[in-house]
C-alpha positions in Angstrom: -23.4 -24.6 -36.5 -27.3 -24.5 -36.3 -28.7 -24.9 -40.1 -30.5 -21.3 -40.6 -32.3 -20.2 -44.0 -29.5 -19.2 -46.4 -28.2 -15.9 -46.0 -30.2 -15.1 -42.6 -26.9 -14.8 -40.5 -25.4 -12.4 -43.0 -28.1 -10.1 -42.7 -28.3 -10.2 -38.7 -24.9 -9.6 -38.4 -25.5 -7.0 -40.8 -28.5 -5.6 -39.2 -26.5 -5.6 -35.7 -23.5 -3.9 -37.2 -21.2 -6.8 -37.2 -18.5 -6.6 -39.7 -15.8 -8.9 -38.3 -15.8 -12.6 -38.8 -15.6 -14.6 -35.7 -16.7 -18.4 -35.7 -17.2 -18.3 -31.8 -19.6 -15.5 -32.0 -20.6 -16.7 -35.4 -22.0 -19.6 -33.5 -23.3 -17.9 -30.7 -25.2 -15.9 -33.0 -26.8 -18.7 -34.8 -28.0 -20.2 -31.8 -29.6 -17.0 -30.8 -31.5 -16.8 -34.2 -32.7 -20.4 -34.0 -33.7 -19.9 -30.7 -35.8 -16.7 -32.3 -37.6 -18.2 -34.8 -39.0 -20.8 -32.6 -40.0 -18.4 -30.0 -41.5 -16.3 -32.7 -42.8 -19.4 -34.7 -44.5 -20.5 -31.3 -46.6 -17.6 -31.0 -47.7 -17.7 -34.5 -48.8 -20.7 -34.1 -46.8 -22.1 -37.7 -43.2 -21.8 -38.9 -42.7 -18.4 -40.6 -41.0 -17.3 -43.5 -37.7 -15.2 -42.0 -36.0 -14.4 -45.5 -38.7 -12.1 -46.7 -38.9 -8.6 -45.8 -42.2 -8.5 -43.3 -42.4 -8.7 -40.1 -41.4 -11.8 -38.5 -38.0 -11.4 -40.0 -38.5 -7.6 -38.2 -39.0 -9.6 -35.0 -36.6 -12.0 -35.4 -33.8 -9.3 -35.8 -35.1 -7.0 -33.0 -35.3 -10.3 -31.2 -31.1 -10.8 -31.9 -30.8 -7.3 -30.8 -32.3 -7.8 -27.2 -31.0 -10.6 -26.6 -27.7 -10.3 -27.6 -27.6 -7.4 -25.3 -28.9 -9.7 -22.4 -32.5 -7.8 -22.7 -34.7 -10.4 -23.8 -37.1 -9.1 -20.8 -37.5 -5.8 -22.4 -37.8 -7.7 -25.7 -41.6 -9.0 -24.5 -42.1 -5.9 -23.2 -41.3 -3.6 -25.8 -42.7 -5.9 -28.8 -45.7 -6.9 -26.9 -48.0 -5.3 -29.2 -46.3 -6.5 -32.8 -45.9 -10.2 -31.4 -49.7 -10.2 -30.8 -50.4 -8.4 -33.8 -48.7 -11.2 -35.9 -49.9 -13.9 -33.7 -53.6 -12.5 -34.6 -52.8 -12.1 -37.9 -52.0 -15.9 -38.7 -55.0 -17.0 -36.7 -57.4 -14.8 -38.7 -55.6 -16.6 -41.8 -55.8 -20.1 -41.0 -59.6 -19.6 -40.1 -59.7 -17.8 -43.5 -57.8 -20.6 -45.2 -59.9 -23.3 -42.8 -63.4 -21.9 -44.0 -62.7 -20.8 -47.4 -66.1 -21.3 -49.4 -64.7 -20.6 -52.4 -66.2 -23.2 -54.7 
C-alpha cells in the first residue's frame, strides 16, 4: 500500500462516507490520494502539508471525491478557481520568503 501521512486515509474514507473495511478498495483509495497530492503539490509548486485543516487537504479530499466517482474532468472544472488561488498563494510566499529584508 502507497505510504500516506498517518491518519490521512482514515479521514478520506471518512470524509467520503466509507465505513467498511476493504483492503482492495483500501488500496485503490490510497493510490487515488497519492495520486492527489502530487497533482495538487504540482500546481503549488512545493509538497503541501495534507494533515492540517486548510485547504490543500480541502482539495485533496474533493479531489478523492471526483475521482473516485470517475469525474476528475469536472474536478478541474469545478475547483479551477481554489487550485489557482492556492497555487498563487504559495508563489506570493516563496517571493516573500525569497526577498525577505528582514535584517
Amino acid at each position: 500500500m502507497t505510504n500516506l501521512p498517518e491518519g490521512l486515509l482514515k479521514s478520506v474514507k471518512n470524509y467520503l462516507n466509507i465505513t467498511w473495511d476493504d483492503e482492495a478498495g483500501d488500496e485503490k483509495l490510497s493510490g487515488i490520494i497519492a495520486r492527489g497530492m502530487k497533482y495538487i503539490d504540482r500546481i503549488a509548486g512545493k509538497e503541501l502539508d495534507y494533515t492540517v485543516e486548510d485547504k490543500p487537504r480541502e482539495l485533496l479530499f474533493e479531489y478523492c471525491r471526483y475521482v473516485r466517482s470517475n469525474a476528475f474532468e469536472q474536478f478541474q472544472i469545478n475547483f479551477q478557481h481554489e487550485l489557482l488561488s492556492l497555487q498563487m498563494h504559495e508563489e506570493v510566499r516563496q517571493y516573500e520568503e525569497a526577498n525577505n529584508t528582514d535584517i
